[in-house]
C-alpha positions as CSV (number, residue, x, y, z in Angstrom):
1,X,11.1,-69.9,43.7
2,X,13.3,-67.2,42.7
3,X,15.7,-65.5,44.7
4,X,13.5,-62.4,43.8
5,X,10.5,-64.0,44.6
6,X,11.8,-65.3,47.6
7,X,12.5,-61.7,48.9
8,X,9.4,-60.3,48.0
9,X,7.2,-63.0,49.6
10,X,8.9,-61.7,53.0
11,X,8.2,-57.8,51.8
12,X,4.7,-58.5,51.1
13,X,3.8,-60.4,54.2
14,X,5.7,-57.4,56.0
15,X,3.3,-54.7,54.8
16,X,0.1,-56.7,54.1
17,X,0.6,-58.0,57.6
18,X,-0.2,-61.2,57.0
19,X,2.7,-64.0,57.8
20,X,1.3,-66.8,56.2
21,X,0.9,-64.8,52.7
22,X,2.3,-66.9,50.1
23,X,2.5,-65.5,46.8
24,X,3.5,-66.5,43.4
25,X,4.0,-64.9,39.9
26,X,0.7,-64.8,39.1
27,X,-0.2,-62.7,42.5
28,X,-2.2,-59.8,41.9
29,X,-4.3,-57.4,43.6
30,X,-7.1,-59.1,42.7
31,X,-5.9,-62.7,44.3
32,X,-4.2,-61.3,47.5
33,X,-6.6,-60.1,50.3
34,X,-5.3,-56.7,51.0
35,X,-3.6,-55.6,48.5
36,X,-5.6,-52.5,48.1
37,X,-4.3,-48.9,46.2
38,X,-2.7,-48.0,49.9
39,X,-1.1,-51.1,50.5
40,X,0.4,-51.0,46.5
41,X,2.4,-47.6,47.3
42,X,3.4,-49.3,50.6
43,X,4.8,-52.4,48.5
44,X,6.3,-50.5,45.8
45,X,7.7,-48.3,48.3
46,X,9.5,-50.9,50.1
47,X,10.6,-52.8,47.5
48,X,12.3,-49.8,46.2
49,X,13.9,-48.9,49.3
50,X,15.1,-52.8,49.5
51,X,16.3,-53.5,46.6
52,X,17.9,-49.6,46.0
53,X,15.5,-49.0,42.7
54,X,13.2,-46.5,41.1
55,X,9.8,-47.5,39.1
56,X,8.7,-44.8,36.5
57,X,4.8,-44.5,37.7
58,X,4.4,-45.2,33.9
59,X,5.9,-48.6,34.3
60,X,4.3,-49.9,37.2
61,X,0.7,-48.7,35.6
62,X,1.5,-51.7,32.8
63,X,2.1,-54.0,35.4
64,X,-0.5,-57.1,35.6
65,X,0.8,-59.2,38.4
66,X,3.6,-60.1,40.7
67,X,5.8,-61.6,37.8
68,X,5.6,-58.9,35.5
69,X,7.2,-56.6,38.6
70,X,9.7,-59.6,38.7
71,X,10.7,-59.3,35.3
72,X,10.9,-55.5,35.5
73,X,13.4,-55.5,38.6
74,X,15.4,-58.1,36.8
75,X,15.4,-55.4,34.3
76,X,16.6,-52.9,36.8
77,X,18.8,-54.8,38.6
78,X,21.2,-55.8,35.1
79,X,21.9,-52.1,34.6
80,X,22.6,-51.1,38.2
C-alpha cells in the first residue's frame, strides 16, 4: 500500500465513520457504502486540508476512483 494510500484509508474511515473501511485504488463511490455527494466534499475537503493542496472542481469531475485521486496528488505534491 502506498504511503498515500495509507493516509487516505485513515481519512476516509474518519469522515465516512466507518473504522474498518478498507479501501483500495480501485475505491469508488459506487463500491464504498457512504460515500455519497456530501461525504465526497467532506473527503476532498480534508484531504486538502491534510495534505496542504487545492483540486480545480474541473479535475476532480474526471476523477473515476480512489487511484486516479492518487495519481493526481502525486501530481500536486512534485510541484509543491
Amino acid at each position: 500500500m502506498s504511503d498515500i494510500l495509507t493516509h487516505l484509508q485513515q481519512i476516509f474511515r474518519d469522515v465516512l465513520d466507518d473504522p474498518r473501511l478498507q479501501i483500495t485504488r480501485e475505491s469508488s463511490a459506487q463500491t464504498v457504502k457512504d460515500w455519497d455527494s456530501l461525504a465526497h466534499i467532506n473527503l476532498v475537503s480534508a484531504i486538502e486540508q491534510e495534505f496542504q493542496i487545492r483540486f480545480a472542481l474541473g479535475e476532480l469531475a474526471e476523477l473515476k476512483n480512489v487511484g486516479d485521486m492518487i495519481d493526481l496528488m502525486e501530481q500536486k505534491l512534485a510541484v509543491r
